[in-house]
LUMKOL-760169 format. One record per residue (C-alpha): x, y negated, z. Coordinates in steps of 0.1 Angstrom, whole numbers, plus 5000, padded with zeros to 4 digits. Layout:
// residues N
XYZ
...
***
This chain:
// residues 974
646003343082
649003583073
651303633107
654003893111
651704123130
650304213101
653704363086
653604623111
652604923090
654604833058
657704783080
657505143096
657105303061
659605083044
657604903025
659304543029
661904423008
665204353027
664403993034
660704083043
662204353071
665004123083
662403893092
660204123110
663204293129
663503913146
660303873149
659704233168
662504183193
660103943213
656504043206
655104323227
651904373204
654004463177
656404733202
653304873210
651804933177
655505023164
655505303189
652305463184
652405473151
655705653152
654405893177
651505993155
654206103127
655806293157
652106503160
652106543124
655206753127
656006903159
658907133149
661006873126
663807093112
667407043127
670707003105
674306923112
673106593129
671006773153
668206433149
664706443137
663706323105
660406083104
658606183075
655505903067
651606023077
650105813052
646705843059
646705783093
649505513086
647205303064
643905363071
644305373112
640905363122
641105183155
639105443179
641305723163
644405513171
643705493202
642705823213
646005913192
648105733214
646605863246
646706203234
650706123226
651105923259
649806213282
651506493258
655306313256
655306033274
655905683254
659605613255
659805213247
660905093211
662804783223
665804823198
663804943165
664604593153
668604663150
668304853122
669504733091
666804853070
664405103061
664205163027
661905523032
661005693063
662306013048
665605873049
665705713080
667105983113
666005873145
667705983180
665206063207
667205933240
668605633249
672305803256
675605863235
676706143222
680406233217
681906473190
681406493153
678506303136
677606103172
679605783157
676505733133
673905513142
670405643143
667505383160
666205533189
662805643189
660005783219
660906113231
659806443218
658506563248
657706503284
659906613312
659806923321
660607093353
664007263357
664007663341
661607563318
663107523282
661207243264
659407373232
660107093206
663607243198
664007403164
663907793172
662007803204
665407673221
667607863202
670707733184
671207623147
674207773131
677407603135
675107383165
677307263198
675407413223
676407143245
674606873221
671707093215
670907123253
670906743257
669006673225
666206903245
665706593267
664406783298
666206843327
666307223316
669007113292
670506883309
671107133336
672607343315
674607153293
676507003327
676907383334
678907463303
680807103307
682107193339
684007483326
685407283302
688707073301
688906723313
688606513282
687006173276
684406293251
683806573284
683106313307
681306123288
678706423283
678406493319
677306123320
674406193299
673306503317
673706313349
671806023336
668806263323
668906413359
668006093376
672106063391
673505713379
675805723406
677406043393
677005913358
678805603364
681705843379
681905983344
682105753319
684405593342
686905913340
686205873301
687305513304
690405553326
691605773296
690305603266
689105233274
687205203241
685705483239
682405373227
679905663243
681205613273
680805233275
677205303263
676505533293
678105343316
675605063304
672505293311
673605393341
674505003356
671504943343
669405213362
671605163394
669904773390
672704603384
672304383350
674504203345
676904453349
675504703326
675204403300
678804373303
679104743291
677304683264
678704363249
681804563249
680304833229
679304533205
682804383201
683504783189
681004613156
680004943151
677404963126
673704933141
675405043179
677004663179
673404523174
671604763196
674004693218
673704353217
670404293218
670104513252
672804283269
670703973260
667904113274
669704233309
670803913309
667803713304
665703923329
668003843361
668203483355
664403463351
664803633383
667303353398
665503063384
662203153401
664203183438
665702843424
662202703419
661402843458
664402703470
663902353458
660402363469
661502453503
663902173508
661601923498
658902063521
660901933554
661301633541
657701543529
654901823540
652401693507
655201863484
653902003454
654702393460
655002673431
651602873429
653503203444
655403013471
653403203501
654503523486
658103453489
659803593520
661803283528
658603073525
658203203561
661503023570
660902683553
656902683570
658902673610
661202393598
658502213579
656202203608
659402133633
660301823611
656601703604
656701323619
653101283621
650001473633
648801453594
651701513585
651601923605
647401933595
649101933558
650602263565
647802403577
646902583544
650302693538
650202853575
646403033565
648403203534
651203323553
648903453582
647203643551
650403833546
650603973582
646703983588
646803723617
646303383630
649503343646
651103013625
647402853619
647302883658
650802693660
649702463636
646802333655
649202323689
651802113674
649701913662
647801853691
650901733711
652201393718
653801233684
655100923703
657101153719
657201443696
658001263664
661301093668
662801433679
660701563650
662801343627
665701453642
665501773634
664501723602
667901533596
669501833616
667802083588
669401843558
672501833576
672701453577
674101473614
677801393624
679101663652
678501403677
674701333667
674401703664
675601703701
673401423711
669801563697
670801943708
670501783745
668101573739
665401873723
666802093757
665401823783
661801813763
659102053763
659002193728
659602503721
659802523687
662102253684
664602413710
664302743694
665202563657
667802353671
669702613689
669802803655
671002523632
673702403656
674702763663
674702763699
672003033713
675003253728
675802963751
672202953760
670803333755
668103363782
666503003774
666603143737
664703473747
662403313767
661003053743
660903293716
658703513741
656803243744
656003123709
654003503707
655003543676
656903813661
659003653638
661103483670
661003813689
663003953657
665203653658
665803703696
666704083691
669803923660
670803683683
671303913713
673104163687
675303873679
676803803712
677404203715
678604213684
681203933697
682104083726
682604383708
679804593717
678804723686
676805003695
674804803720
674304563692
672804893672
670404943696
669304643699
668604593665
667204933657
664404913689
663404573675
662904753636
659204843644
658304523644
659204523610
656304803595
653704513584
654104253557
654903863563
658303933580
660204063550
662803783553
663903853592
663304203587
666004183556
668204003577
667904193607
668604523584
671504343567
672904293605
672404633613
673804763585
677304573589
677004703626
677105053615
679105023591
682004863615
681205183633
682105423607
678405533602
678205543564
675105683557
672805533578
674705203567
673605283533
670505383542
669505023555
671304793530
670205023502
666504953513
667104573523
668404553491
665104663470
663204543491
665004183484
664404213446
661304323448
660404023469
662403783446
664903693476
667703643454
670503533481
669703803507
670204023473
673303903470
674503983502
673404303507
674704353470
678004273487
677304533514
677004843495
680204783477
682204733508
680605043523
681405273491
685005083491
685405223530
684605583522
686405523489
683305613462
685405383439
683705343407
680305243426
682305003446
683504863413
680304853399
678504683427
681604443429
681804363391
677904253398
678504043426
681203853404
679003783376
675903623396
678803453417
681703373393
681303013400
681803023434
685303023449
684403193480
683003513464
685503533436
688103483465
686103793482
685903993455
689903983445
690504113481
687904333480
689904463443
693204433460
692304683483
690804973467
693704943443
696104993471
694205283487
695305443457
698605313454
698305113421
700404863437
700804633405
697304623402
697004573438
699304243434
697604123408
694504103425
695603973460
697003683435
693603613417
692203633451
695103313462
694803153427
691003003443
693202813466
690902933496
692903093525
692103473522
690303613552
691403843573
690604153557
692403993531
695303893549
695204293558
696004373519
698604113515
700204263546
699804603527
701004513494
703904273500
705504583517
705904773480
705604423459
706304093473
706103733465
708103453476
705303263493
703703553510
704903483542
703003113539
699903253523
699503533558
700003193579
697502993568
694903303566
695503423599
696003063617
693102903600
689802863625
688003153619
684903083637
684103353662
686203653661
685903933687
689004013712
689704333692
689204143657
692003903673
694204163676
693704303642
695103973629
697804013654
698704353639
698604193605
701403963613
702904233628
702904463600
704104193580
707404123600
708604433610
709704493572
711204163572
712204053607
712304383628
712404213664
709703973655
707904223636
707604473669
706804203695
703604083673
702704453672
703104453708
701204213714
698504343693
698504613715
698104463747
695304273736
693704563720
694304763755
692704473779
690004603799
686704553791
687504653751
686705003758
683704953733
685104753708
685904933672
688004643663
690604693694
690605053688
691804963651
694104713665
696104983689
696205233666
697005063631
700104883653
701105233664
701505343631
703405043623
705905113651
706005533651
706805443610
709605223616
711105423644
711105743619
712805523590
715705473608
715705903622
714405793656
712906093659
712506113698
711305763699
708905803675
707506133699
707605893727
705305623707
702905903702
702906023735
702205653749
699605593725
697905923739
698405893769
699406243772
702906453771
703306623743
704406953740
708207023744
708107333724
706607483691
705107113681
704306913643
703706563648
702406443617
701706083602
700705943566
700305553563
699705453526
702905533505
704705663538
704905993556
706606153583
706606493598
708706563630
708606923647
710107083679
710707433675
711407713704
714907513714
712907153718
715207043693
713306723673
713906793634
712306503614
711406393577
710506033565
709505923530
708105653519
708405743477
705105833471
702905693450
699605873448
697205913477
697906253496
694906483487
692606643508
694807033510
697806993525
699907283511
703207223505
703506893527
705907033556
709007133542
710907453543
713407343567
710507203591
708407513589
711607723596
712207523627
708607643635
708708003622
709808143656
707307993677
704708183689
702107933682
702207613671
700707273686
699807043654
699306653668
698106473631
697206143631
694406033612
694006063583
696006393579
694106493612
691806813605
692706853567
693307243555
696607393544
698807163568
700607483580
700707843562
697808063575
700708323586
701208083613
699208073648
698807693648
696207463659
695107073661
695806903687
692406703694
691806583728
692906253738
691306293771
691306503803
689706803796
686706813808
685907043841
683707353829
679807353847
680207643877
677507943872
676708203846
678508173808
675608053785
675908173750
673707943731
673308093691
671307853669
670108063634
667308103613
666507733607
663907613589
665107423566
662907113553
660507143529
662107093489
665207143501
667507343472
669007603500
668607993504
668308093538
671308193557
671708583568
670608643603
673308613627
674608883651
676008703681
678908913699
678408823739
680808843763
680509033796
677408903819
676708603794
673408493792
672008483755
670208163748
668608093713
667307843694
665907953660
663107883636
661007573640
662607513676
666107453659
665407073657
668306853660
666906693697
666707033711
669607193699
671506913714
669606963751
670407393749
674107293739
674907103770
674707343799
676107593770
679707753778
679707943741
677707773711
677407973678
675707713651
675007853622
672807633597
673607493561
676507213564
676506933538
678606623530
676506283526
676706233486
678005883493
679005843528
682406073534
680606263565
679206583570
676406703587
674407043598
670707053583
668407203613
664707263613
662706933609
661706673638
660006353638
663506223640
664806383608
666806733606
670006643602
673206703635
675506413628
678606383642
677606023664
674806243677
677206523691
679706253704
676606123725
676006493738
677806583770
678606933771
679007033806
679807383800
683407303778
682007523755
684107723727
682007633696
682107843659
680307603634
679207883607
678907593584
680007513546
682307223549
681807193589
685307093590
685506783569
687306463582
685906103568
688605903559
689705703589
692805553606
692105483642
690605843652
689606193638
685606133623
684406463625
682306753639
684806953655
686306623668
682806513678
682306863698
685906803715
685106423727
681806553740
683906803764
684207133741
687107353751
687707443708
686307423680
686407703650
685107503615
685707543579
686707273551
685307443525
682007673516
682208003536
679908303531
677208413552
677808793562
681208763565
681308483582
679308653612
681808913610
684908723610
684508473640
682608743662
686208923658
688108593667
685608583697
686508903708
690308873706
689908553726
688108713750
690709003757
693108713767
694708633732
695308273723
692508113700
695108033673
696708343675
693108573675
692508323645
695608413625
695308803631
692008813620
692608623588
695808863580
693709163585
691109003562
693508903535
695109243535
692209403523
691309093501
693908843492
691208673470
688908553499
690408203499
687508023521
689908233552
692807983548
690007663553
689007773583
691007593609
691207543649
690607203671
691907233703
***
């Protein structure tokens, strides 16, 4: 009998009429065999002609093998395809179908990567085919491109590099596109470099810059569609490409539609199996004999539905039911741990046992008023079970008001899964006291527990938790680290809701450190699996709202903080935050009602200092509307933020310092200069400086600058005009009249609050001028010999794309002990030990910024720990010997984007009790770097001030060469 299958050879040489090939194209789209067989035979007419010639369109041109075609013996086939496999690599034929017909194979161009081109000739549609060649390893050209890599005449180079399809040409095509003008169809190359280099991230950041300029620019939309999709975000990328297909370009439209479609239909397949789990679940605590789907066991939340099956069983039989459900799960973690509390629960009493047991099985459908749920959560306390209390105190939310009874039941159950549950629960109650890094720990000496199989769904939750922890704490990357993992390790175990959440994660950390097209991306994902759900798209509005008021798109802002009230859902907090924020520059008439009802709804449990975040809120509210009102909320705030015992709690810290701003702001609005000194000072806890003094401070859209020059005169500035985020150099910010007021100063005394704090180009490099960093007593130095501590010659990891740094001369002064760590003993844990009896510390090692975390780091020789000096490390290292530290270290220097306090590694070294800090913002170079701080070192130690060694030093230097511009990024914390 005839089927389609057998079409397969006559519709690759073009041997079907129109109708014939339509109807195979539909019939290829969904049958695997006939991919297969589509692909190989395609490759064997690439072996036939390994050097096709190259034209204008810079695309191969298939030319038919007819005898292997036709006659395909099957052995030869198959060795064929091996051979072509293990020589090129089978790229997959899932779009052949699109095209509109093939008439001959000598007519028909093929393209030989899944990306857009941009330019000339790119708008034409050519099917895609496998690629030419395997990868090959960057310098080595790839040997399938007409000429031996050479260019045709009248060839962009930039085309013909990423028509090579190695990362070779990749690499060098995004060479020649970075010298190159901004422009969409720019971008949108770099995006396919970036995408052939394995960098979706970076990809997606480039066809987004082609978007923001041309919306419809079709390559762009394409890439951005590959690279959603290889960031695994489906229904996002399918998005991209069904806007592509509304372009109806010829055979693009189709392609692209066909790949939507099949993004799509993958992650519901994908939701309706968790569905199928789900249901099953449900019905198991309710009736034990339910019929379960054959790879229930396998599912992490099976683990979850087993305890509250067996909890809510009613009858002995009814738990012996469960006992093959409990031998497949013990298979998971190799044990006998929930056949063994199988067989104990159901040797226990049921006259007694099973009326609670029922209970709780009402309890788990949520069938109990609050007063039932009352009733049974005393009546499981006074028995004897275990389990029952454990389950019980979890569904009615109550194991903080009864901690140690929780720990020691889950202690006794011997089973790992509770002692996992006992280390989140004892995180939560930190976390609510404000504790956070407490909470961290907690979490993170529990994570062991977590290196077998059968606990994937606590362990994702647990990770999930510890990620929010550390993100609250301004710890990007290792909050990226976990919910990046959590998060594969979720769809890879089918656990679609934990998926979501930790989708939710990763946008809100790349919104905080302000990686804005990945937050977008990760956010437009979340929408589309959650659209129907008020809550998320609620969540996601705010989330929107925000971003576009970090960078001052304020009509964008307000339209999202109004799709966000349009759910009719009170926004949260964070959301009450924006509306705050935006109704400042843009506001609506029921504003003021909408703040209300967010911030006096119940919240459920909100820490002290997340209380007076929603204080500050109101606050910041007011005081543009009802001054009086407006400062005694943000007083408030502060009180509360300042009670005792808050020391430890991030949220109070934002509290105090975010209702600071509020009031410093509004005191310099009205050219209450003084006052606004005096608000700074208080906030400090410190004089300031009567003399030769910037006070700097940048909220959103408003900045002002105050200075006291050699008379103690205060001369101030206050603008709030701007409408585009201040960026990272600073030149040109204080104005003439300011820095004249300062010219005459010896030195000057530079107090910025974050997030202008530690930024380059604040002052002119002509000036001796300093931060101000401290915000505590200064530590007292350790009494003895001056330890010079130098730490050089690091090895760096293995693979890691660095040269090695020069060797580094360290300049001692008089009777200093030299103290080195170097080589293999430059790991992180024993750099930080030598650098805390240390009075001088030279550290000189490769400095990095985390690609997607705003925070830099120091790379030192390898541990078991890792290799990398962070800046919560240093903050953790007490450094009795107030050391003056020199961080010989590209972009050492760099401040994360914060508001409450400086996030850095010259403010770590300061809050760990160093006397200064010498850094750079910006790459610096090796030799002259040794050079140029031993010389600052030396001035300093003949008795001239740090910022004034600093600034004669750099003069010298720029007199000889004015072009050595990494002199003006170095800067001085004090």
């Amino acid at each position: 009998m005839a089927t389609p299958c057998n079409d397969v050879e006559a519709f690759v040489d073009g041997e079907l009429s129109p109708t014939q090939a339509q109807s195979f194209r539909l019939h290829l789209a969904d049958c695997a065999r006939c991919q297969t067989e589509v692909e190989t035979l395609l490759q064997l007419q690439f072996l036939g002609q390994r050097h096709p010639a190259r034209g204008k369109t810079r695309s191969p041109t298939l030319r038919p093998l007819a005898t292997v075609s036709r006659i395909r013996p099957r052995p030869l086939l198959l060795a064929a395809a091996c051979f072509a496999a293990l020589l090129m690599g089978l790229g997959a034929i899932r779009h052949f179908a699109s095209v509109e017909r093939i008439s001959s194979p000598s007519e028909v161009r093929y393209r030989a990567m899944e990306a857009r081109l941009s330019g000339l000739g790119a708008e034409t549609y050519q099917p895609l085919v496998p690629a030419m060649a395997g990868s090959a390893e960057p310098g080595e050209p790839s040997s399938h491109v007409a000429g031996e890599g050479t260019l045709a005449e009248g060839e962009d180079p930039v085309s013909h590099y990423l028509e090579q399809g190695d990362r070779y040409g990749a690499e060098k095509a995004l060479s020649l596109l970075r010298k190159s003008l901004s422009t969409p169809d720019v971008e949108s190359q770099q995006s396919v470099a970036l995408l052939r280099l394995g960098k979706p991230e970076n990809a997606l950041a480039n066809a987004d810059a082609a978007l923001s300029e041309a919306p419809r620019h079709a390559a762009a939309l394409w890439n951005r569609g590959l690279a959603l999709r290889d960031l695994r975000l489906p229904l996002a990328a399918a998005r991209s490409f069904a806007q592509v297909a509304s372009l109806k370009e010829p055979g693009w439209a189709e392609e692209a539609t066909q790949r939507a479609q099949g993004l799509r239909r993958d992650i519901f397949t994908h939701r309706d199996r968790w569905a199928a789990v789900l249901k099953a679940g449900a019905s198991l605590i309710e009736n034990a004999d339910t019929p379960l789907p054959e790879d229930f066991s396998d599912t992490p939340i099976a683990r979850l539905f087993f305890y509250d099956a067996v909890r809510a069983a009613p009858t002995v039989s009814a738990v012996q039911t469960l006992l093959p459900l409990a031998r497949k799960l013990d298979g998971r973690t190799r044990s006998h741990v929930l056949e063994a509390y199988v067989q104990r629960v159901a040797a226990a009493d049921f006259q007694r046992r099973g009326p609670l047991a029922q209970g709780y099985a009402a309890l788990a459908s949520k069938r109990l008023s609050v007063s039932e749920r009352e009733m049974f959560l005393r009546q499981v306390l006074s028995s004897q079970d275990d389990d029952l209390i454990l389950g019980t105190l979890v569904l009615t939310q109550t194991v903080s008001s009864h901690l140690e009874l929780f720990k020691a039941k889950a202690d006794a159950m011997k089973d790992p899964w509770f002692q996992l549950l006992a280390a989140q629960e004892r995180a939560t109650v930190d976390k609510r006291a404000g504790r956070l890094a407490h909470a961290v720990r907690t979490l993170r000496e529990a994570l062991p527990l977590c290196e077998g199989t059968g606990l994937e769904y606590r362990c994702l939750s647990l990770q999930s938790d510890l990620s929010t922890l550390l993100m609250k704490l301004h710890e990007f990357q290792d909050a990226r680290q976990y919910a990046k993992k959590a998060w594969e390790d979720a769809r890879a175990n089918n656990e679609w809701q934990m998926e979501q959440d930790l989708l939710w994660s990763l946008s809100q950390i790349a919104r905080l450190v302000k990686d804005t097209s990945l937050s977008r991306a990760y956010i437009e994902e979340f929408l589309a699996r959650n659209e129907s759900k008020p809550d998320a798209v609620r969540r996601v509005h705010e989330s929107l709202a925000s971003i576009a008021f970090q960078e001052l798109r304020i009509d964008e802002a307000r339209w999202e903080i109004d799709a966000a009230l349009a759910t009719g859902l009170p926004l949260s907090p964070s959301g009450a935050f924006t509306l705050a924020e935006v109704a400042r520059l843009k506001g609506a008439p029921r504003d003021e009602e909408h703040l209300m009802r967010a911030l006096t709804t119940p919240l459920g449990a909100r820490s002290p200092g997340e209380r007076a975040v929603d204080m500050h809120a109101l606050g910041r509210f007011f005081i543009e509307r009802d001054v009086a009102r407006g400062r005694t909320l943000l007083w408030n705030s502060i009180q509360e933020a300042s009670a005792p015992g808050l020391e430890e709690d991030i949220a109070a810290s934002r509290a105090r310092a975010y209702s600071f701003t509020s009031l410093i702001l509004e005191a310099g609005r009205r050219g209450a200069f003084d006052e606004a000194l005096e608000l700074i000072s208080r906030e400090r806890g410190q004089s300031l400086p009567e003399r030769c003094l910037l006070a700097a401070t940048s909220d959103s859209e408003r900045t002002l600058l105050i200075v006291r020059g050699v008379d103690a005169k205060s001369l101030g500035w206050h603008d709030e005009t701007r409408r585009a985020p201040l960026p990272s150099q600073l030149d040109g910010l204080v104005r003439e009249d300011l820095l004249a007021a300062l010219r005459p100063c010896e030195r000057v005394e530079v107090l910025a609050r974050p997030p202008l704090h530690g930024r380059a180009g604040l002052l002119p490099p002509s000036m001796a001028w300093s931060y101000l960093t401290r915000t505590t007593a200064p530590r007292a130095p350790r009494k003895g010999p001056a330890v010079h501590l130098v730490v050089s010659d690091v090895e760096t990891p293995p693979g890691t794309d660095v040269l090695p740094l020069p060797s580094w001369g360290a300049s001692l002064g008089p009777e200093a002990q030299l103290r080195t760590r170097s080589g293999a003993d430059a790991t992180p844990s024993r750099v930080r030990a030598a650098m805390q009896d240390a009075t001088e510390i030279d550290l000189v090692a490769h400095g990095f910024i985390y690609d997607r975390a705003d925070a830099s780091y120091l790379l030192l020789s390898s541990e078991r720990g890792g290799s990398e000096l962070t800046v919560p490390q240093v903050r953790d290292t007490p450094l009795h010997g107030a050391p003056f530290v020199v961080l010989s270290s590209c972009d050492a220097a760099h401040t994360s984007y914060a508001l409450h306090e400086p996030l850095s590694l010259p403010a770590a070294f300061i809050h760990a009790g160093a006397r200064g800090v010498l850094a750079a913002t910006t790459r610096i170079p090796g030799n002259d770097a040794n050079v140029f701080f031993n010389q600052v070192r030396e001035r300093m130690r003949a008795g001239v001030a740090p910022s004034i060694a600093l600034r004669d030093v750099r003069a010298q230097w720029l007199e000889k060469d004015a072009k050595q511009t990494w002199l003006a990024n170095v800067l001085l914390f004090e």
